[in-house]
C-alpha angles and dihedrals in degrees: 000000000000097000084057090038090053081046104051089047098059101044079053094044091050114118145153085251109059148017117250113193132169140231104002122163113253101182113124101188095013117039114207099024087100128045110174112204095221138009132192129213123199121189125248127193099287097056105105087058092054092051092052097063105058129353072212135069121280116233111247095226087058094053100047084036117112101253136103135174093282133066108010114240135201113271082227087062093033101059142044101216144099098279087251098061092039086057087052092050091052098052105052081045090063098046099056092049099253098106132037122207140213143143126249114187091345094306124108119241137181149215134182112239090221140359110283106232121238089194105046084105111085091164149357119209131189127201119186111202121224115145097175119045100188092072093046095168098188103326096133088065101039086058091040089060102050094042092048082047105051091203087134134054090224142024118194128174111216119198141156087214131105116253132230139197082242096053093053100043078059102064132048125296096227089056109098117214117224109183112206147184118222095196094047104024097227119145133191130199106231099173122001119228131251119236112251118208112243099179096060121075112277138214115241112205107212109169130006123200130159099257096034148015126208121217147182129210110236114201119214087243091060092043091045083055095046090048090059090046092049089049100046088043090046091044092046099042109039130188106278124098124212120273114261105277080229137104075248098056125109146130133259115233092270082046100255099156111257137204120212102191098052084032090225149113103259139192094238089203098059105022096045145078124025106348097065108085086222092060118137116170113251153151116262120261123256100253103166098231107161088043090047078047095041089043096052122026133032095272113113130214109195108040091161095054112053094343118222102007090202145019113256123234137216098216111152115237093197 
């Protein structure tokens, strides 16, 4: 229910004006501790030249490396990193259009192709799922941690469910509620959010009991850096998972995975495969899924044909 639910969300959140993407790591000094369902990107003012370097992610070495679009430098010089994993870092940079690569008296250097933004991020968004209520898993904490944390402009809560005074009393003050409806895509503000304050130190929660809590200091450098992270992860991922590899297999019209035979939106990871006793071996359908993502959010496809189609704007969906 939750998968369809998260689905459902983003195909309704989509807009010219943003990037919706789905399940990034929002941990600072412990990776992995935090997954957000949803984030948000809204375009600032650098954002068209963003877009204009690589439809991809960029890798994060390449970005903090010491390299711009003028004289090339060793990639010895360039990066901070055991020379296999800078090699790594390199090539994938090349790949997706950010680095470009030559050797210079048989060593490699390297050049950006362009200046990499700081500014392309208007706004960072998070949007915990948890379509019933009643059934709540660890969702207080969860809110608890990224409000205490401030990595994100904005924290907003999303159910089916009805709420209550009671729910609301439960979870922070600054997370905002949104109630929707998966089959109708309606969706109410129930409580608006409070802005956080990104560019301030922040408080990781790393581990809750009932007689302590343990907690890191997170300075405004390393959330600035995460932020980043989070925006070039959410731009290059997106929200839409691959069609069912099956002769069943097949994409809604904002391109969710289907299943005929069940007649139903699937997690193609999970429900798929194998283990279905409807399963028939097949290649993916053709859903269309960077066209459905270049047609309708800010993302774009082909940076190295037109560049940016359109200029981005900062309109508020809340």
């Amino acid at each position: 229910m939750e998968y369809r639910f998260e689905l459902a969300l983003c195909a309704a959140l989509e807009s010219p004006d943003r990037v919706v993407a789905r399940q990034l790591g929002a941990g600072v000094e412990t990776p992995g501790t935090r997954i957000v369902d949803v984030c948000l990107l809204s375009p600032g003012p650098g954002f068209d030249a963003r877009a204009a370097i690589a439809a991809e992610r960029i890798p994060d070495p390449a970005i903090e490396a010491a390299v711009g679009p003028g004289e090339a430098v060793p990639v010895a010089e360039a990066f901070d990193l055991p020379p296999d994993r800078a090699a790594a870092v390199v090539e994938r940079a090349v790949e997706v259009g950010y680095l470009e690569r030559e050797r210079r008296d048989g060593r490699p250097v390297v050049r950006a192709t362009a200046r990499y933004p700081d500014d392309w991020v208007g706004e960072l968004v998070a949007v915990e799922n948890k379509p019933d209520l009643g059934r709540p898993g660890d969702l207080e904490a969860q809110l608890r941690y990224d409000a205490a944390l401030g990595l994100f402009d904005r924290v907003v809560l999303a159910t089916a469910s009805y709420v209550t005074r009671a729910h609301l009393n439960r979870i922070p003050d600054a997370v905002g509620v949104w109630r929707f409806d998966p089959e109708t895509g309606d969706r109410e503000v129930v409580r608006e959010p409070t802005p956080l304050d990104p560019d301030a130190p922040g408080v990781e929660i790393r581990d809750e009991r009932p007689s302590r809590t343990d907690v890191a200091l997170v300075e405004s450098g390393a959330k600035a850096r995460k932020r980043r992270r989070v925006a070039e992860r959410a731009y290059g991922k997106g929200w839409r998972p691959d069609p069912p590899a099956c002769a069943h297999g097949e994409a809604t019209g904002d391109g969710r995975p289907r299943c005929a035979e069940f007649d139903r939106v699937v997690d193609p990871g999970r429900e798929c495969g194998r283990g279905c006793p409807a399963f028939e071996p097949a290649d993916p359908p053709d859903a269309a899924l960077e066209r459905l993502r270049d047609e309708r959010t800010a993302w774009v496809a082909a940076p190295d044909g037109d560049g940016p189609r359109r200029q981005s704007g900062l309109s508020r969906f809340l």
